[in-house]
C-alpha positions, -999 to +999 in steps of 0.1 A: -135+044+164-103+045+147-082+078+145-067+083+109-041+095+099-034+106+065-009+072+063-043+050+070-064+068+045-103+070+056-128+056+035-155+078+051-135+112+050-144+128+020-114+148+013-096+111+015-113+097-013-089+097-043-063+081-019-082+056-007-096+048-037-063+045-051-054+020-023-091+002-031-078-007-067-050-028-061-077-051-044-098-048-075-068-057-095-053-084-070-089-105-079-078-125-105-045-138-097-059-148-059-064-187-058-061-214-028-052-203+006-046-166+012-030-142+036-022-106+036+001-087+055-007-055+065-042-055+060-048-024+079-087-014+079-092-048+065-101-022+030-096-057+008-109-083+031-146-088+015-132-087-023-102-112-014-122-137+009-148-153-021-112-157-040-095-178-009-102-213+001-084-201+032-077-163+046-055-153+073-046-115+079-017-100+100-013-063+110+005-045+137-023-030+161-042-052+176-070-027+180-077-032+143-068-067+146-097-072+171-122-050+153-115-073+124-119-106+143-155-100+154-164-083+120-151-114+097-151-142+118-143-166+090-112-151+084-082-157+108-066-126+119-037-121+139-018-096+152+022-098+148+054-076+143+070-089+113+096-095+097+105-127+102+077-149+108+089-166+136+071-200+141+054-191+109+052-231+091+070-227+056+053-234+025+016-231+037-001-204+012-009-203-025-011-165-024+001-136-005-007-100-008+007-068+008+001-034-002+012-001+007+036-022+033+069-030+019+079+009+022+074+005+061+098-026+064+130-018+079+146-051+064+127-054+029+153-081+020+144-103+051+106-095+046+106-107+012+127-139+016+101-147+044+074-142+024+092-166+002+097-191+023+054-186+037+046-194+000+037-230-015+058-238-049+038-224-076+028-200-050+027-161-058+033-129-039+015-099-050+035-063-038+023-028-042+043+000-028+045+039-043+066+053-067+094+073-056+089+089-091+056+106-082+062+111-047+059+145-041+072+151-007+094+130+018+071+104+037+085+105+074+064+068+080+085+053+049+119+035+057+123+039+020+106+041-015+119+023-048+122+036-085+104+007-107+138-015-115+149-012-079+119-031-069+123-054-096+158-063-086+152-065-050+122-089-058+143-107-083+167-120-053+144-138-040+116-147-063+121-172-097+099-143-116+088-112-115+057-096-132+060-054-130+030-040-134+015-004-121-017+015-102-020+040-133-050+064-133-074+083-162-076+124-168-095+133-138-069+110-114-039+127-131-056+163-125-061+155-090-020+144-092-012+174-110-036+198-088-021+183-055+014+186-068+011+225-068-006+224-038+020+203-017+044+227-042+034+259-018+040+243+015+076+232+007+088+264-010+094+275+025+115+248+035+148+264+015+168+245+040+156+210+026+148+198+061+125+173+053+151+155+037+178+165+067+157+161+103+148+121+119+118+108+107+102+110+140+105+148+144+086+150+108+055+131+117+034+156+134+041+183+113+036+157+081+004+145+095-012+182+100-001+196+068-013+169+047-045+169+062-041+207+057-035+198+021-064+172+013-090+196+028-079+224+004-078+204-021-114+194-014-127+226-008-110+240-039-129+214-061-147+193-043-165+173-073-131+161-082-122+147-055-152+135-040-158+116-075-127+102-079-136+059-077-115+030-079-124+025-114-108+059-119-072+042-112-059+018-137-037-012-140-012-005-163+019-025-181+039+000-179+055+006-141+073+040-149+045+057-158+025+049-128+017+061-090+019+026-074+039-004-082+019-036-083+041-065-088+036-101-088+068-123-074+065-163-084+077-193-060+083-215-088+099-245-069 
């Protein structure tokens, strides 16, 4: 059984619903542009893998833990999954796949620059890249487990150095997923009023992590208890795609290998 944290929200802990679901929808919206032969990076609790694999001619899937890897393996046998430390890909055959998705990764990647030029270079011509990663806009509290976040044009730029186009889009929500936004804001709000010292932005990552972890479960379960229909009904189809990348929780941009 797998031991979540709140970075690998649960899709059987209620109070982790609204995240998860948010994560869920970037799948939902990743359908149509998924063609040929596919691999994701990062897939994690393999959250996508039945939605993607009718899409895919081909499916391969890489992640970091090979617990999850192997849980994966005997679960979806069709689909070729394999555990790795990336970036780079090494021994990874250029120009095998017609689409690539990772989500929620990006922000994890010590070398985004390397990352995305491999991811590049794993692409067919005419190939596309599909990236969703939070916005630092509407983050509400320093994520020890991120290298880094992006405003909406830093992403852009970034992918634009090593992608021919790049299609910015957003994981937007309706009323009840902004109230839940809005409701945990104040929530997360109390916590950090004590920290008049600002040492979540001052101390190592790794000292962070524990104390991260607890209070943001600490968090979700209030949150849950304090209105628990609102959170428990919170869906995917709650969280939209949007045109608009400023004006939404996750980024969910498309990069194109043209050549």
């Amino acid at each position: 059984m797998a031991t979540y944290t709140t970075e690998i929200a649960s899709d059987t802990i209620s109070s982790d619903k609204p995240i998860h679901s948010r994560l869920l929808k970037a799948y939902y919206a990743a359908i149509p542009f998924v063609s040929g032969s596919l691999l994701e990076v990062g897939c994690g609790e393999g959250r996508g893998v039945e939605l993607l694999k009718p899409k895919a001619t081909k499916y391969k899937a890489v992640d970091k833990i090979g617990e999850v890897i192997d849980r994966l393996s005997a679960k979806y046998p069709e689909v070729d999954f394999v555990q790795a430390h990336i970036p780079p890909f090494d021994g990874w055959e250029s120009n095998q796949f017609d689409t690539i998705v990772t989500f929620q990764v990006i922000e994890h990647i010590k070398d985004d620059g390397l990352f995305l030029k491999e991811l590049y270079r794993l692409l067919k011509p005419g190939g596309k890249l599909l990236v969703t990663t939070p916005n630092i806009n509407y983050t509400l509290t320093r994520n020890p487990w991120h290298e880094r976040e992006y405003t909406p044009k830093e992403l852009e730029n970034l992918m634009y150095k090593y992608f021919d186009k790049v299609e910015t889009k957003g994981i937007g929500g309706n009323e009840k997923v902004w109230d839940y936004y809005k409701q945990n804001k104040k929530s997360v709000e109390k916590i950090t009023r004590f920290d008049i010292f600002d040492l979540q932005y001052k101390l190592p990552a790794s000292i962070l992590r524990i104390p991260y972890d607890i209070l943001n479960r600490i968090n979700r379960n209030n949150l849950s208890k304090q209105n628990s229909g609102l959170v428990t009904g919170i869906t995917h189809e709650d969280y939209l795609v949007i045109d608009n990348p400023e004006k939404a929780l996750d980024l969910f941009y498309i990069g194109y290998k043209n050549r």
